[in-house]
C-alpha positions in Angstrom: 0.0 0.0 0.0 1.3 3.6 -1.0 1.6 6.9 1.2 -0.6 9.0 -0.3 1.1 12.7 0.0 -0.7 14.7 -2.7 -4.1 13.2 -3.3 -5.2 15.8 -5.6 -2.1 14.7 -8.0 -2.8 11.2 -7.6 -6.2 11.4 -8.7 -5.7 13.6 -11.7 -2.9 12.2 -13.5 -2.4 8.0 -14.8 -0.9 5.7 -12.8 2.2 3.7 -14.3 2.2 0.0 -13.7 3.6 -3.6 -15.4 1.8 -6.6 -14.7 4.7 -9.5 -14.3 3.2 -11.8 -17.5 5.0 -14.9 -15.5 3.3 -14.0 -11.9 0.5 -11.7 -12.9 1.8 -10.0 -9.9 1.0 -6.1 -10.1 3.3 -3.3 -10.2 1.8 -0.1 -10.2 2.3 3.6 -8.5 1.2 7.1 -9.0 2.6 10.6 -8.9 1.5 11.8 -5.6 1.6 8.5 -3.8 5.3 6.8 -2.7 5.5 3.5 -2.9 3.4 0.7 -5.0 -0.5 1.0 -4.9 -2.6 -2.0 -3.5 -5.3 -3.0 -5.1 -7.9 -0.4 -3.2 -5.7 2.3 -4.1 -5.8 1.6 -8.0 -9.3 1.5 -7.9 -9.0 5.2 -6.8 -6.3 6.8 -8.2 -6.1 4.8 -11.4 -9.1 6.0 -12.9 -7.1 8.3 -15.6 -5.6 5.1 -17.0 -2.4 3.0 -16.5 0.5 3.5 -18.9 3.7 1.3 -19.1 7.1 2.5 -20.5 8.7 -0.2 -22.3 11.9 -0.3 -20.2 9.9 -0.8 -17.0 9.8 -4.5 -17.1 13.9 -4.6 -17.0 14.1 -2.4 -14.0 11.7 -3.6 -11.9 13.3 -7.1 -12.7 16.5 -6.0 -12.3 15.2 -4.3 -8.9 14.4 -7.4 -7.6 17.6 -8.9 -8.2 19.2 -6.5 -5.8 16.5 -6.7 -3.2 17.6 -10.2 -3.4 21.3 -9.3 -3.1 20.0 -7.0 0.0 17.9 -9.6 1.7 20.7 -12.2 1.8 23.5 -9.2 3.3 20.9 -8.2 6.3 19.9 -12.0 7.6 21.1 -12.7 10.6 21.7 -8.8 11.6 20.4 -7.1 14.7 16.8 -5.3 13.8 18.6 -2.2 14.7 21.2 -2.5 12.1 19.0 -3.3 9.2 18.1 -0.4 7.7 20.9 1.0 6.9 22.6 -2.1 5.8 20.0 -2.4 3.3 19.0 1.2 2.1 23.8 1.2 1.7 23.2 -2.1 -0.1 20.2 -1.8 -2.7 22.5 1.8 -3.4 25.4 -0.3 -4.5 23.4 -2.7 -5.9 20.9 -0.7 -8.0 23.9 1.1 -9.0 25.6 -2.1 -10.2 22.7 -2.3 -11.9 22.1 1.0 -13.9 19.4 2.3 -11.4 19.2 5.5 -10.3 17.6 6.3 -6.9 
């Protein structure tokens, strides 16, 4: 579920998404919301349309990858210490990868 921060944005302009063709697992966000949308939230704020870019499928793939990477470096490490071992991570990693953040 996204945090809606301008609601006025997120309901005026289209939503951008990618549905994995593999998983059929959504991906999809909205100027004025951070983070992906749930399934409520695209009822709402998705009402102007959906458009996908065609490079989106490589970078959320390539996203995951890293998260991946991430998960693997933070197992095992107090809760406290977490966070910034991953957010320092996914930035090398995404990086690695072409991704800018």
């Amino acid at each position: 579920m996204g945090i809606v921060y301008d609601e006025k944005v997120a309901k005026e302009t289209k939503c951008h998404g990618y549905v994995d063709p593999k998983t059929g697992e959504k991906y999809l966000w909205s100027p004025g919301i951070i983070g992906m949308l749930s399934d409520e939230q695209e009822e709402i704020y998705c009402k102007a349309g959906i458009t996908t870019k065609p490079e989106v499928p490589k970078r959320i793939q390539e996203f995951k990858e890293a998260v991946k990477v991430c998960k693997k470096k933070i197992e095992g490490l107090p809760k406290d210490k977490r966070l910034i071992t991953w957010l320092g991570c996914m930035g090398v990693e995404l990086k690695k990868r072409g991704i800018e953040v």
